[in-house]
C-alpha positions as CSV (number, residue, x, y, z in Angstrom):
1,X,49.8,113.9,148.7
2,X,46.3,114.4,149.9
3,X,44.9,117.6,150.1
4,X,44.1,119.8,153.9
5,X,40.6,119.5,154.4
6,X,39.0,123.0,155.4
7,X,38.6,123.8,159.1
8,X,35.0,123.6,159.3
9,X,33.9,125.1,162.4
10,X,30.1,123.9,162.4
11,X,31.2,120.3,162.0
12,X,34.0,120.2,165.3
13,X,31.5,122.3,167.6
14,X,29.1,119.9,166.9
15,X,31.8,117.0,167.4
16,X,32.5,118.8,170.9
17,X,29.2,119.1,171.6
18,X,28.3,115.5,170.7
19,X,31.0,113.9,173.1
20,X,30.9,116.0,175.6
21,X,28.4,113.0,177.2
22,X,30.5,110.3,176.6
23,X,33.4,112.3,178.5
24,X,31.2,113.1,181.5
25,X,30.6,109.4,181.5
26,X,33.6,108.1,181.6
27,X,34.7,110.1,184.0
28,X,32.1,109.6,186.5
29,X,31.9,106.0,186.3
30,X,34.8,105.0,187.7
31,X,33.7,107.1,190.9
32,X,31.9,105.3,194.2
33,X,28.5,105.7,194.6
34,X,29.6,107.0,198.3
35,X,32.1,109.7,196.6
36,X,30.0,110.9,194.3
37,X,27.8,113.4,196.7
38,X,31.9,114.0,198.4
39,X,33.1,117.9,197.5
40,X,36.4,118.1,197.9
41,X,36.1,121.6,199.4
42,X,33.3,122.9,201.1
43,X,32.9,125.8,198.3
44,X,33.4,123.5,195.8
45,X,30.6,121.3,193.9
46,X,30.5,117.3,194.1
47,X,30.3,115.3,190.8
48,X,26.6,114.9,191.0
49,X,26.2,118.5,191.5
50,X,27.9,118.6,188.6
51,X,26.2,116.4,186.8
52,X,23.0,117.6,187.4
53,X,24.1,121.2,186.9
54,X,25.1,120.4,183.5
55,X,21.7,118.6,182.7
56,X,20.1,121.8,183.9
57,X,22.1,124.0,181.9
58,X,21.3,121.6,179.0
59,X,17.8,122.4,179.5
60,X,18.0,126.1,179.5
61,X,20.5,126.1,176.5
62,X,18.2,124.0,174.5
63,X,15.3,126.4,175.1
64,X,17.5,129.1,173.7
65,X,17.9,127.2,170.6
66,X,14.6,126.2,169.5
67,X,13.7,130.0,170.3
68,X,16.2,131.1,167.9
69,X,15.5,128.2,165.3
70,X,11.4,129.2,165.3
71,X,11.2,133.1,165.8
72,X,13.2,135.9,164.2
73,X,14.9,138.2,167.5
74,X,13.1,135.8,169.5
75,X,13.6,137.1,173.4
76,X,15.7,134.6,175.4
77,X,14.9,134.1,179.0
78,X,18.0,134.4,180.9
79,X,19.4,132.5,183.7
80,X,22.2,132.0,186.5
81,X,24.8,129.7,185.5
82,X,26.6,129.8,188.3
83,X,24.1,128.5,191.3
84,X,23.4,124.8,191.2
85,X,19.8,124.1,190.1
86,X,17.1,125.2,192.3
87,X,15.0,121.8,190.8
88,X,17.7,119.5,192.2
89,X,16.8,116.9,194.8
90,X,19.8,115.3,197.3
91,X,18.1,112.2,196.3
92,X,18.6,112.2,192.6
93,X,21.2,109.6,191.1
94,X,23.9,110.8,189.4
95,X,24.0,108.2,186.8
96,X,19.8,109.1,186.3
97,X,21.1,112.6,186.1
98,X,24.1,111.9,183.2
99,X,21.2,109.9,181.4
100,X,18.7,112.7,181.5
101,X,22.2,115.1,180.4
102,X,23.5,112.6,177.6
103,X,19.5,112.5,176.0
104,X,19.3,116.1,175.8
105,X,22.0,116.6,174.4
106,X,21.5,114.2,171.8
107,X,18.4,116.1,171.0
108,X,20.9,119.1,171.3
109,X,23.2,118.3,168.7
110,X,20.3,116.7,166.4
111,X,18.6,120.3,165.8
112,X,22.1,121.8,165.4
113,X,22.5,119.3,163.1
114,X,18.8,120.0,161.3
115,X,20.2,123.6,160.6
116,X,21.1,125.6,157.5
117,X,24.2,127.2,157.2
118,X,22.4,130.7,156.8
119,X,20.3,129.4,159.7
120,X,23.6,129.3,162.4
121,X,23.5,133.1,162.2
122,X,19.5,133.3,163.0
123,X,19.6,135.3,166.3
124,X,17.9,135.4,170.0
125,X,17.9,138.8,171.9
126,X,19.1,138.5,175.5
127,X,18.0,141.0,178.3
128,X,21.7,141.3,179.1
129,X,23.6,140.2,176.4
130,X,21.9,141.4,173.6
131,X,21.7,139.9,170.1
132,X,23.0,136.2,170.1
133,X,23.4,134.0,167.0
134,X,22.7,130.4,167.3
135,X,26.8,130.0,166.2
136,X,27.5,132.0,169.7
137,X,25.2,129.8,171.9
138,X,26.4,126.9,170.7
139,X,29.8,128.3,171.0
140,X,28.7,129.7,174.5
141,X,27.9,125.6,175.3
142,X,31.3,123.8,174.3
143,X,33.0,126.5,176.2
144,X,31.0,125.5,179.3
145,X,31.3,121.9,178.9
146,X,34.9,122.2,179.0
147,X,34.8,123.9,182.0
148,X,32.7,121.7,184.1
149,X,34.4,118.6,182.2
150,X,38.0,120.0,183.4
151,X,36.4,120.4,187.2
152,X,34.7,117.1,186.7
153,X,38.1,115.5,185.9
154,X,39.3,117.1,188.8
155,X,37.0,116.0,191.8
156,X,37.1,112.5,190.1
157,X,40.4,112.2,189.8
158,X,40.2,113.0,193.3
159,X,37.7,110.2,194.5
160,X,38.3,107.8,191.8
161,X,38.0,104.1,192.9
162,X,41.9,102.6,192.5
163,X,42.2,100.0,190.2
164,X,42.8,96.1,191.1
């Protein structure tokens, strides 16, 4: 019998973090170009809302990181997560967007990837949250993706193109 290999929590947030792309992707492409700007509630966001919130968020995640990874207590910025990004035009495709998304987190998981062990638990200090380990942000990330991945999957679903 072969032996349990040990949880190893580093290596599965990075796995979540690396596919979380991919998932996006899948998901969207099966949408019309024409339902991709639909919400299916007026409070609620469209898929390329979506999208480009997440390639926003990316941005501002990413920042935090290289922060952490270069300076001791280094101060991170805070921002809302909760309002679409100010930056976003009507006009911007939503497959340019998931592009832009899937790159930078690429470059995402690539630093994570570039770390020490000891250096997971380098910290940031946040105006609000305080003291934040690189392990937390990137902990902070996969729980966000899964949120927007299960609300993606949801307006989809909704305006998916039916199959031939």
């Amino acid at each position: 019998m072969r032996p349990v290999p040990e949880y190893d929590a580093r290596a599965w947030l990075l796995k979540a973090l690396r596919e979380t792309a991919h998932a996006m992707e899948s998901l969207v492409w099966n949408v019309d170009d024409d339902a991709l700007d639909r919400r299916p509630e007026p409070d609620e966001w469209s898929c390329r809302e979506l999208v480009a919130h997440m390639a926003h968020m990316e941005r501002r995640y990413t920042d935090w990181l290289e922060r952490m990874g270069r300076t001791d207590d280094a101060p991170l910025k805070p921002f809302d997560g909760d309002t679409p990004d100010p930056s976003a035009n009507a006009e911007d495709d939503a497959f340019d967007l998931m592009d832009e998304f899937s790159v930078q987190r690429q470059q995402t998981v690539y630093l994570l990837w570039s770390l020490d062990v000891e250096d997971w638990d380098r910290r940031g200090v946040h105006p609000y949250l305080g003291p934040l380990s690189i392990t937390q942000v990137a902990r902070e990330m996969n729980e966000h993706d899964l949120a927007h991945l299960w609300q993606l999957r949801r307006v989809c679903d909704r305006f998916e193109t039916a199959s031939v």
